[in-house]
N, C-alpha and C positions, 0 to 999 in steps of 0.2 A: 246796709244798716238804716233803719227807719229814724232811726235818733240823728242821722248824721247829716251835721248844717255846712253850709260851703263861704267863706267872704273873703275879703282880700285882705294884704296884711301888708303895710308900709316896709320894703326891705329892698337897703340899697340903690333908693333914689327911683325905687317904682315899687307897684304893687303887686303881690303873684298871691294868687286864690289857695287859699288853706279851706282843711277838713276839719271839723270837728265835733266832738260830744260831748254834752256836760254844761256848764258855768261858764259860758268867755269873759261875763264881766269880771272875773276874778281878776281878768290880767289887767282890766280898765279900770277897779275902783280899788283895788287895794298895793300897796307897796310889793315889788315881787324880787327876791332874792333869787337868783340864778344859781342853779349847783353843778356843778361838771367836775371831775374828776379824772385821772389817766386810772388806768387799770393797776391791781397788783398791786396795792397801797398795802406796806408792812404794817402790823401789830398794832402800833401806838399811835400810828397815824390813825388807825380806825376808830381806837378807843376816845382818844379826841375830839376826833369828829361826831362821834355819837355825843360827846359832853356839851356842844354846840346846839346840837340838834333834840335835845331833851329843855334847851335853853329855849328857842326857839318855837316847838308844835304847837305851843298856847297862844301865840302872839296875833295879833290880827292884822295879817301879811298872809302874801302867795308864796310858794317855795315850789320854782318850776327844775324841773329836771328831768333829764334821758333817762334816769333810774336805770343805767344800762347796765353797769361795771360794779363787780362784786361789792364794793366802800357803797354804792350810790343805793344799791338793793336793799342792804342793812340801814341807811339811812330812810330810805321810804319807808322801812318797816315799824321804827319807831316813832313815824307819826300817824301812824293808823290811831294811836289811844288820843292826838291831840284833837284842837281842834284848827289850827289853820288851816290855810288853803293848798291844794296839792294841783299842781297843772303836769302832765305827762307830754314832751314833748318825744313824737316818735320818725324814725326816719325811715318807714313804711307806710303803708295806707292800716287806716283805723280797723279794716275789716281782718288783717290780720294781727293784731295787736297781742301781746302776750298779758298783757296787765289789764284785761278786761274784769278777772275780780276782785282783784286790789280797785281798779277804777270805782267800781261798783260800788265797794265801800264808801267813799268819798264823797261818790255821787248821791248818794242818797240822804246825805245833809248837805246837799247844794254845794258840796265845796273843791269838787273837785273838776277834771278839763282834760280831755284828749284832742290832741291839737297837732297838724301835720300839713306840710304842704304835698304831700302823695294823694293821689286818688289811693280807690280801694283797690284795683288791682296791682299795684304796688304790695305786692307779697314777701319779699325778699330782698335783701342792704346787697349790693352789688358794688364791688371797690369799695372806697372811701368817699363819694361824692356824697353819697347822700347823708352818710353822719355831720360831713363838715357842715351841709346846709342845714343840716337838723341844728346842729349846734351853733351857729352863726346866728339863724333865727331866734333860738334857747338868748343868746347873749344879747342879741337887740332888742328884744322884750323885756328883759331885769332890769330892775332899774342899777343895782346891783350886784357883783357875781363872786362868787365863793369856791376855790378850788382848794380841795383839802388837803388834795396829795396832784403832783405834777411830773410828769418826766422832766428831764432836762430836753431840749430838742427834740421832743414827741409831737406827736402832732398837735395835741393841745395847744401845749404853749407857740407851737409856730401860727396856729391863729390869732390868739390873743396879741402874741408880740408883735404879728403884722397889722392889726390895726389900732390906734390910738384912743378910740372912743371906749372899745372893750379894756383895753390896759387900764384909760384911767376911774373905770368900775372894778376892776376886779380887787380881790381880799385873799391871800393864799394864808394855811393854816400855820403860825410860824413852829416849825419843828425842823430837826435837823435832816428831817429828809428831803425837806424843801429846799432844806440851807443851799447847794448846790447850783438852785433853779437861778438863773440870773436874770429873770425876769422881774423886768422896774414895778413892781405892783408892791400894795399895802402889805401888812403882817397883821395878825391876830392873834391873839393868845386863844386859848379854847377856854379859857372862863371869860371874854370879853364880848361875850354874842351882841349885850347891847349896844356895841359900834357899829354890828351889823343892822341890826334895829333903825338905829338911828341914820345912819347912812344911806337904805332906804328909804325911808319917812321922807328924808329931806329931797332926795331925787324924785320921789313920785310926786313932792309936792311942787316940786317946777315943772315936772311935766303938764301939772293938769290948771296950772295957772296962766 
């Protein structure tokens, strides 16, 4: 891919060389909301999270995510009409990417980022390593993270509960599906997106002082 730039990326007390296309300052000059999700998120949990996310696509903020799992797909989809920022984090190489027209959209009012630590011949997710590092990276780059729907003991949450810096960013959607989840993180209401707002603002702005 002619578009595609190469730099390094602070993770885990060194630097490993990421891929990417598009806006990287997104991830550097504006607050950026983390979205991850487990799969298979029931009904209400979806309709919620769209209540968030209609809250949200105007604001002037990044909103990075795998966009991988059916909740996250529906979620990407209604901020195509906004105008924040979109960063697509993938756990393959850029040249196989399935959201290159979704991307396009984005890209083409500067707002949006394909970003991976895979070369291009990285064509295919092999086990679970490369989603956890996709998503490890997704969490150390938000200033704050936002899960809508969670397994209980999923993989998800055993990343999150194993380290302490993603726990104390994360925001789970409070509903009784979550109810279960025993993970020490925030609650949200799905009309209180401003806390998300605010939550980042305030992170991005110690990061960059």
């Amino acid at each position: 891919m002619k578009s595609t730039k190469k730099t390094t990326f602070q993770f885990d007390a060194k630097k490993i060389p990421v891929f990417y296309e598009g806006n990287l300052d997104i991830l550097k000059e504006y607050p950026v909301i983390g979205v991850l999700a487990s799969g298979k998120a029931p009904g209400p949990v979806v309709w919620e999270s769209y209540e968030i996310f209609y809250a949200l696509r105007d604001e002037v903020i990044t909103l990075a995510g795998a966009w991988h799992s059916p909740l996250e797909k529906g979620i990407l989809d209604s901020l195509v009409e906004g105008s924040a920022n979109v960063a697509f984090f993938l756990a393959k190489g850029l040249k196989s990417s399935g959201f290159k027209q979704r991307f396009r959209v984005f890209n083409k009012a500067s707002r949006g980022l394909m970003i991976t630590p895979f070369s291009a011949d990285v064509t295919k997710i092999r086990g679970t390593e490369a989603t956890r590092l996709r998503n490890e990276i997704l969490a150390a780059t938000s200033d704050v993270l936002f899960i809508p729907y969670i397994r209980p003991k999923g993989k998800l949450f055993k990343m999150i509960n194993g380290d302490e810096t993603f726990l104390r960013k994360t925001f789970l959607l409070s509903r009784p599906e979550n109810a279960d989840c025993s993970l020490n993180a925030q609650r949200i209401e799905s009309n209180h997106a401003s806390v998300l707002i605010r939550a980042s603002q305030e992170a991005h702005q110690r990061k960059i002082s």
